[in-house]
C-alpha positions in Angstrom: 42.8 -141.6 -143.5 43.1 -143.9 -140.3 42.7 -146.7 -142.4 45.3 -145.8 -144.7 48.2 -148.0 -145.3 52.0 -146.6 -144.4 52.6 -147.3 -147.7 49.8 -145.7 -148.9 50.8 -143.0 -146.9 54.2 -142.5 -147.7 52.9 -142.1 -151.5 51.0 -139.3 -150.5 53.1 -137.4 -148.4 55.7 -137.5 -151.5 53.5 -136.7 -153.9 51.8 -133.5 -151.9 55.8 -132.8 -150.7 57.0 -132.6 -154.2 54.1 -130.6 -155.3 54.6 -128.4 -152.8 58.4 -127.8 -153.4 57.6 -127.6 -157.1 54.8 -125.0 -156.3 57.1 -123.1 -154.2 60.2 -123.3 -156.5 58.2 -122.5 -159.7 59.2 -125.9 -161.1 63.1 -124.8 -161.6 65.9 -126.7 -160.8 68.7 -124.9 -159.4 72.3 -125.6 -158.8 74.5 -126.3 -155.6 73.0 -126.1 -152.4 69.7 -124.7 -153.9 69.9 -128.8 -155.8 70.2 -129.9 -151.9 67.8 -127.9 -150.3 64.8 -128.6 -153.0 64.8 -132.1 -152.2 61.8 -132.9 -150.1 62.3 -135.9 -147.6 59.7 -138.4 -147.3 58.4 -140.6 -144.2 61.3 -143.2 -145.3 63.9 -140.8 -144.0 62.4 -140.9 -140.8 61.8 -144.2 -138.9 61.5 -146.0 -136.2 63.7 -146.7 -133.1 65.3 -150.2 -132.2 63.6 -152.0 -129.5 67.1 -153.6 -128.3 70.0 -151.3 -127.3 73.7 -151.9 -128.9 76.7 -151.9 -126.4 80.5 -151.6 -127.3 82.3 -155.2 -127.6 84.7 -153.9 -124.4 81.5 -153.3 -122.1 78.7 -155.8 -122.5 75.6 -154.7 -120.3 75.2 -157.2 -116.8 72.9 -156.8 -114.5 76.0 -156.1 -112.0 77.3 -153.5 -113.7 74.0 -151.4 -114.4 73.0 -151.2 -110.8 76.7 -149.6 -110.0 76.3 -147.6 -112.7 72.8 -146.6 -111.4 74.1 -145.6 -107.6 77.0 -143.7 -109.5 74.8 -142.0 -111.3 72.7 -140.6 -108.4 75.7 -140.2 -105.9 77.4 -137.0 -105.4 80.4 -138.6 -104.5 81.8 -138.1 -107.7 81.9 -134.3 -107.8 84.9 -132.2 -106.0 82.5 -130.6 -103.5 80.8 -133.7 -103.0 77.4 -131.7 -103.9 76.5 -132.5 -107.4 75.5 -135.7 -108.6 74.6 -136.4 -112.6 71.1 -136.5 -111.5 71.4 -133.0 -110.5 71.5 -132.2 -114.0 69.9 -135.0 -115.6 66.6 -135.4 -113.9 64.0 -138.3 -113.9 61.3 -136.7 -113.7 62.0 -134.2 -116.7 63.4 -137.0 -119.1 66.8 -137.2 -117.4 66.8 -133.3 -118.5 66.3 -130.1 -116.5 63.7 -127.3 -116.4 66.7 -125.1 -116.6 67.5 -122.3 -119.3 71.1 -123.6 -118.2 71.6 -125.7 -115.2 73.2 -124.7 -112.3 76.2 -127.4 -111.4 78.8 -126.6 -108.7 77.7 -124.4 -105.7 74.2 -124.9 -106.3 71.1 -125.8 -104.0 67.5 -127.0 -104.7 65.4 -128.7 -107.0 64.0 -127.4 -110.6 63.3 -123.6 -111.2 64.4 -122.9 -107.4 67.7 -124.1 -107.7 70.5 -121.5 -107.2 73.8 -120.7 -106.1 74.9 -120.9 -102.4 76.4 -117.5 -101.6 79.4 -116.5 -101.7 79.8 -117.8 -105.4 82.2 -117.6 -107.8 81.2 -120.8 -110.1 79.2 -119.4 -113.4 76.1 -121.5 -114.8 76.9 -124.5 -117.0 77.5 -123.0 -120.4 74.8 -124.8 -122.4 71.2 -126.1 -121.6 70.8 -130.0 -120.2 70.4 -132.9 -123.1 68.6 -135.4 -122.0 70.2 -138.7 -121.5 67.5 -140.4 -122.1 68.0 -142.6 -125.8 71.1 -141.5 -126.6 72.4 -144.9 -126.3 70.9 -144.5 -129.6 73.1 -141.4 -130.6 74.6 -141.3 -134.2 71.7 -144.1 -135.4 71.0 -143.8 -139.0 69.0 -145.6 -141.4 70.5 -148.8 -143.3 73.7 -148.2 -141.6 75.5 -150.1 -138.9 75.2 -148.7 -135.5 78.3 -148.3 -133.8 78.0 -147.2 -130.0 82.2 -146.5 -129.8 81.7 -143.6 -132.2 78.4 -142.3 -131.0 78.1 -138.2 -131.3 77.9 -136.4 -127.9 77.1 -133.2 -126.4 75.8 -129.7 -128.0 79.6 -129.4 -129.3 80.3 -133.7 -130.3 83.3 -133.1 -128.3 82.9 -136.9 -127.3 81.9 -139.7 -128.7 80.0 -143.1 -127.3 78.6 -143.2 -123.3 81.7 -144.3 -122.1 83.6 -141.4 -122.9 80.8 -138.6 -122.4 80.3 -140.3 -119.1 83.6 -138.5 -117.4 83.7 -135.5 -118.9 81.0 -133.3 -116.6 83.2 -134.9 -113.9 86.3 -132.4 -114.9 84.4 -129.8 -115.7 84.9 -127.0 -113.5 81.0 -125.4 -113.0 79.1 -129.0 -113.7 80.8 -130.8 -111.4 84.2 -130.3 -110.8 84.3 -127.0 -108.7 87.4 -124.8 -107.8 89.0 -127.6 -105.5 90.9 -130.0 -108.3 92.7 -129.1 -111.2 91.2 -130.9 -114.6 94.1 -133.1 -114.7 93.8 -134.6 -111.1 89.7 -135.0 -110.2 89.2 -138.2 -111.7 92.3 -139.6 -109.7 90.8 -137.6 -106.4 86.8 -139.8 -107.3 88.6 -143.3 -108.0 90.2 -143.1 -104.6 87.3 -141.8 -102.4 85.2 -144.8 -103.9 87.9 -147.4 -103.2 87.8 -145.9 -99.4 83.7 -147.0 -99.5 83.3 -150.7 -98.7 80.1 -151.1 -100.6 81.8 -149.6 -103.7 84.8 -151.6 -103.5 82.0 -154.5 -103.6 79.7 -153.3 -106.4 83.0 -152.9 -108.4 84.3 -156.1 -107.6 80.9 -157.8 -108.7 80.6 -155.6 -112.0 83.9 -156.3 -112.6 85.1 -160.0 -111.7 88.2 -160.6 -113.7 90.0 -157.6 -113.0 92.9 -157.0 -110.3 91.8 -153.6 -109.9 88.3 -153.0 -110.5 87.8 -149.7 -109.3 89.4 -147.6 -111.8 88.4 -144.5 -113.9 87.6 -146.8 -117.1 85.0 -149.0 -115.1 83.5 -145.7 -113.3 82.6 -144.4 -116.9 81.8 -148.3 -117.9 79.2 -148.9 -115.2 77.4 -145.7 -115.8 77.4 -146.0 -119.6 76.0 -149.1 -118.9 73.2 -147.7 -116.6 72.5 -144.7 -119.8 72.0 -147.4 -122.2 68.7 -148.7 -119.8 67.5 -145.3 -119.9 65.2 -145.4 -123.3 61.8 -144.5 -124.7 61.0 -146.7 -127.7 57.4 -147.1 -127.9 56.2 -143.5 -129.3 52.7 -143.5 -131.1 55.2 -142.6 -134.1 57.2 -145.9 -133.5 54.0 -147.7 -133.4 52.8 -146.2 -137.0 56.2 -147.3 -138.1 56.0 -150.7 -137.1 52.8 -151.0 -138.8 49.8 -149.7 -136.9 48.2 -147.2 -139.0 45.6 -146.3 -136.7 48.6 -144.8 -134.1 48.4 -141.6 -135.5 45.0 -138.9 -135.9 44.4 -137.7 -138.9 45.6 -134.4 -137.7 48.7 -135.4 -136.8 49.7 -137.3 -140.4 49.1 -134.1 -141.7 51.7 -132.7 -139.0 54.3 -135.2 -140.2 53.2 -134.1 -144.1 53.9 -130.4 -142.8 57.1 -131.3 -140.7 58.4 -133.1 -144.2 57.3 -130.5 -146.8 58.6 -127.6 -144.5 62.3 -129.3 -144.6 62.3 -129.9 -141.1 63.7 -133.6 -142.0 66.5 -132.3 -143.9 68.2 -132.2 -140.2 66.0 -133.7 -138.0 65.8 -137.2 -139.5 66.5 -141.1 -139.0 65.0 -142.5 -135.9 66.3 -140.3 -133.2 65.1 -137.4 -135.7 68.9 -135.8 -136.1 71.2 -136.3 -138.7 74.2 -135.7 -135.8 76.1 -133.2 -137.7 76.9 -129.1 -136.9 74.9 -126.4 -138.0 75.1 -122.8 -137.6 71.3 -121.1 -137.1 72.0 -118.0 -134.9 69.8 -118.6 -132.2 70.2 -116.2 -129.4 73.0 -116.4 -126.4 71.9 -117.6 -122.9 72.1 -114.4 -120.5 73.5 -116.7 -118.1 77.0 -116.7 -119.3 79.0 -113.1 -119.8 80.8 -114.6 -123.1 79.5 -115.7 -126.3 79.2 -119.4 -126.8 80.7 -119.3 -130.4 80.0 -123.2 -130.8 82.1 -126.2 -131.4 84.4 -124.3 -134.6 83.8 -121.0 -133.5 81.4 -120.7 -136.3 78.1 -121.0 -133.8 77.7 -124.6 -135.0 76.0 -127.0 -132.9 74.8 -130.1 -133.2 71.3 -131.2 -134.4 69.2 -132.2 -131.1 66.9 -135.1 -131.5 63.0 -134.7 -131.2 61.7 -137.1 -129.1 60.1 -136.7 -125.5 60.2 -133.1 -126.3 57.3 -132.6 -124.0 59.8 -133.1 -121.3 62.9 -131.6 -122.3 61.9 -127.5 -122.7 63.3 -124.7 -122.7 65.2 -125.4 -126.0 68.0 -125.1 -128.2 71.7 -125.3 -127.0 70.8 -122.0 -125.1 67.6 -122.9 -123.7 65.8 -119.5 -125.3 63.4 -120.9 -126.3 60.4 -122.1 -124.1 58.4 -123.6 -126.1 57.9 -125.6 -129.3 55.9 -122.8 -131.0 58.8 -120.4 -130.3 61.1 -123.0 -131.9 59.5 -123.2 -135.3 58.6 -118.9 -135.6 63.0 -118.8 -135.3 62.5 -121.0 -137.9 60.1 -118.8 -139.7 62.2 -115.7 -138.7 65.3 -117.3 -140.3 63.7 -118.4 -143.9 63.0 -114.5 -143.7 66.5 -113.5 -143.1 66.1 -112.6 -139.4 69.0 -112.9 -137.7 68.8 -113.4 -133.9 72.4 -113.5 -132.6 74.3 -110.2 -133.4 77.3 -112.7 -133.7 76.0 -114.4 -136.2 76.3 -112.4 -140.0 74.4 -113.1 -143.0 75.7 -116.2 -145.2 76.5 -118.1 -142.1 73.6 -119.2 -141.6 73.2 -122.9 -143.2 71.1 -123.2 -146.1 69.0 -126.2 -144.7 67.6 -123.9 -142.3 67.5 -120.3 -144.4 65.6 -122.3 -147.3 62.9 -124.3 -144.9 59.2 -123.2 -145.5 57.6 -122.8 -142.1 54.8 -120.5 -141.9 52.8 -119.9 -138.9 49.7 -121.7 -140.1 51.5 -124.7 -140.5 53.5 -124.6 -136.6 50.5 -126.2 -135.0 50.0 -128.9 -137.0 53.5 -129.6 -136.5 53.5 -129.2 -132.9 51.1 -132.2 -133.2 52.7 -134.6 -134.8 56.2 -133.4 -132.6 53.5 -134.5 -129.7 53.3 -138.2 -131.4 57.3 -138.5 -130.6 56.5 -138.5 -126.7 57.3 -141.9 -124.6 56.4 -141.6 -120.9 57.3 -145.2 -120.2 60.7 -144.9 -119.4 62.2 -146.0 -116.1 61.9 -142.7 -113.7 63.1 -144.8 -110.3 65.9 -142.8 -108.1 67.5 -144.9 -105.4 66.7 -144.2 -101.8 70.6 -143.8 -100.6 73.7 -144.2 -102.3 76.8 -145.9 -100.6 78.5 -142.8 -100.3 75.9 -141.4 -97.4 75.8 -138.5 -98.9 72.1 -136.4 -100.7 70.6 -138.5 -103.5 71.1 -136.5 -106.3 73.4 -134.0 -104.5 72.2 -130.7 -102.5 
């Protein structure tokens, strides 16, 4: 099959799909949702990434102001305690993730799983597990539709939307970065002045930022490490090649992974080319033991958003929670759901959405999916962490 055509291809992963569906639906069509869920996606509603980024017409990418917003990025600086850095978090070497169920922000020493809080603490962990940064200057992409990096989807929750504005808000957030030493309301005032007091910032600013009176300022400390995100991308996957037209990208093995991972109704969420349709949806999955309180989601309805697949070798534990260690464990909740096993004891029968209580995953077909996830991995990103910052203080933080 390594000689196959996509075309080809795609003709026989929708004809085995909708046999399948057929098969396991007894040929009946049924109404409502059940109309929704029966539909079986083909390769076309996947697809390949861009190979340029888009930026917002109010912050063009420069040279100048990525390498601010690369020393921002890495400098603690901009955390109340002066400890925490977005690197802390958002690490290079695990796909600007964290090998974290959920990280530990403010108050926190170390590196991976030996981080932990400094005693005495009083700062909880950060409520969810670490996205990666890396391609979601691509958030919200879909196919045939115009990209637009204002609006782009953020966090487990979409509580922001586009770089620019997710960029600020771990800075005010009391156990990522923030700490018990500044309200909300005044932290961001507190950053912009200590990096008008550094000479080499008031530089860097000044050179990102030419034409303005005022350059340091709380809009061009989220610009210049927007700008720095949008760098920070993995878009030569085997999968993209086999997109682009290089049959021979993928095994055998693994096109019959990405036949599974369509039949199965894994695309029904995880689709376009970052592999997620951006929306909230309520599964059930289990509540982090980190946190006392239930993390009810984004409505209160245990909705979060739809992760994206790629560089998943990198990214583990999963899920907003990070229960989940690995990929198998991810597709058996899967299986577990379709059965009508409910997880989280928060989470009640007919909740649950539909695309997920109607997918098809059985355990002989988790492998082979596993595989093809494997073909979505892109080591080639940039990893480099700058040896100081101009603040003096730890690269990265503590």
């Amino acid at each position: 099959m390594a000689g196959v055509s996509i075309e080809m291809f795609r003709s026989c992963i929708l004809t085995a799909g909708v046999a399948a569906m057929l098969w396991a639906c007894g040929g009946e069509q049924h109404a409502g949702s059940e109309k929704e869920t029966a539909r079986v996606e083909t390769i076309a509603d996947l697809g390949a990434l861009p190979q340029t980024v888009a930026a917002p017409a109010d912050n063009p990418s420069t040279p100048e102001k990525i390498a601010l917003g690369r020393l921002l990025f890495f400098d603690p600086v901009l955390s109340g305690n002066k400890d925490v850095a977005c690197a802390t978090c958002h690490q290079p070497e695990f796909n600007y993730a964290e090998f974290l169920e959920t990280s530990i922000g403010v108050n926190g020493v170390g590196r991976g799983q030996s981080r932990r809080f400094v005693d005495p603490n009083d700062i909880p962990f950060v409520k969810r597990n670490s996205q990666s940064v890396l391609n979601t200057a691509f958030n919200g992409i879909k196919n045939n539709e115009t990209y637009d990096p204002v609006s782009a989807p953020m966090f487990w929750d979409m509580r922001a939307k586009g770089l620019e504005q997710q960029a600020l808000e771990p800075i005010k957030t009391l156990e990522e970065m923030r700490g018990n030493g500044f309200h909300e309301s005044g932290i961001l005032d507190e950053v912009v002045a200590r990096l008008s007091r550094i000479p080499e910032y008031r530089r860097l600013f000044s050179v990102a930022f030419p034409k303005e009176q005022s350059p340091v300022s709380q809009l061009n400390l989220a610009r210049a490490i927007a700008a720095y995100e949008r760098t920070l991308v993995a878009t030569n996957t085997r999968f993209d090649q086999y997109m682009r037209g290089d049959s021979n990208a993928l095994s055998t093995g693994e096109k019959e992974g990405l036949n599974a991972f369509l039949v199965t109704g894994c695309a029904k969420c995880h689709s376009g080319p970052m592999f997620s349709d951006f929306k909230l949806h309520t599964l059930g999955v289990p509540d982090t033991e980190n946190r006392k309180e239930s993390d009810s989601g984004a409505d209160k309805k245990y909705a979060f958003r739809t992760p994206t697949l790629r560089n998943l070798r990198f990214t583990g534990p999963y899920m907003h929670s990070g229960k989940f260690a690995t990929l198998d464990q991810v597709l058996m909740f899967y299986e577990d759901i379709a059965g009508g096993k409910l997880l989280n004891p928060n989470v009640k029968e007919g909740q649950v959405d539909p695309l997920a209580t109607h997918m098809d995953v059985n355990f002989k077909d988790i492998s082979r999916i596993v595989e093809f996830l494997n073909t979505l991995n892109d080591d080639s990103f940039d990893k480099s962490i700058p040896e100081s910052v101009p603040s003096g203080l730890p690269v990265m933080g503590r």
